[in-house]
N, C-alpha and C positions, 0 to 999 in steps of 0.2 A: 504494500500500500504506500501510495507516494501521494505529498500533497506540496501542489507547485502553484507556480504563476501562472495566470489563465492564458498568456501571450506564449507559453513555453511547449505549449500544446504538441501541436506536429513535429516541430523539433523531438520531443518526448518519444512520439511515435514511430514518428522514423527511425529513430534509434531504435527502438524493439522491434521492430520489423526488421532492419537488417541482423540483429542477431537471433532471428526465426522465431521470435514472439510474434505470433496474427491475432490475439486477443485481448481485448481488455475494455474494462467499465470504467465512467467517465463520468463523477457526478458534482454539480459544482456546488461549494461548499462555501461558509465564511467561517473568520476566525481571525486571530491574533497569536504571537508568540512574545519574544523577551520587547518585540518595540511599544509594544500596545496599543497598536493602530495609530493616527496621526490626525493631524489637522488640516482642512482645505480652507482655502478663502471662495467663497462664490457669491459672486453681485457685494462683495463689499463688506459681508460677514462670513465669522468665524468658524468653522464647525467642526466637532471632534468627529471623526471617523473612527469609530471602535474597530468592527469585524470589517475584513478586508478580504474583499473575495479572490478568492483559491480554487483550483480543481483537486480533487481527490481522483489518483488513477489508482482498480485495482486490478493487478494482473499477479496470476494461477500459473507455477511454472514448476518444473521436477525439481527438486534439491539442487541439481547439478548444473542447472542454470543460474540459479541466484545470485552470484557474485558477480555475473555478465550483466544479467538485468538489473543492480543495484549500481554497476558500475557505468552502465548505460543510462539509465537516468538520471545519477547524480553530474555525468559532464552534458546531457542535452541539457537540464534543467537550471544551469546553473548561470547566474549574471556576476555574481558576486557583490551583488545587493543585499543588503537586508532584506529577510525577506524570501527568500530564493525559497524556502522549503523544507520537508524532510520525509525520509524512507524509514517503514516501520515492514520489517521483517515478521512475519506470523504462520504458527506452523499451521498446516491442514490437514485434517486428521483424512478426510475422504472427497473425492468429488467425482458426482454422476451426470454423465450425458443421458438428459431426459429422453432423446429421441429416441437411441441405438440403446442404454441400458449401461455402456462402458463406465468401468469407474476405473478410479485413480487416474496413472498419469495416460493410458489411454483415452481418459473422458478432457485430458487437458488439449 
């Protein structure tokens, strides 16, 4: 699970597509981390911006991929902004392909 900058999208993608990731979910999230969101000026006044929107990507890959895929998105993802993001590793116990019946890294 990675949650990035909404501009960092297809860069993101692309990157898991060339190292033979073809799936993943994509849902757009708000939030904050150590900045705690920021302040805009518009028309003249001040306004604190708490949550700050982010994409949350999550992509299902074999063990043996993971250091590819975390490695891949942390240099597509990355501006060196505040901000930029972060990868949270989680194990999965099982997953089924509803259509065909395949689980584990089959149903991936």
């Amino acid at each position: 699970m990675a949650i990035i900058k909404p501009f960092k999208l297809e860069e993101v993608r692309d990157a898991l597509t060339g190292i033979g990731v073809h799936g993943l979910t994509v849902t757009e999230v708000k939030g904050y981390g150590r900045q705690k969101g920021h302040t805009e000026i518009y028309r003249g006044a001040e306004y604190a911006v708490s949550f700050l929107p982010k994409l949350k990507i999550e992509v299902a890959v074999a063990s043996d991929l993971t250091s590819s895929v975390i490695d891949a998105i942390a240099a597509a993802a990355r501006t060196g902004q505040i901000g930029d993001g972060k990868i949270f590793v989680v194990p999965l116990e099982k997953a089924v392909r509803i259509r065909t019946g395949e689980t584990d890294v089959d149903a991936l």
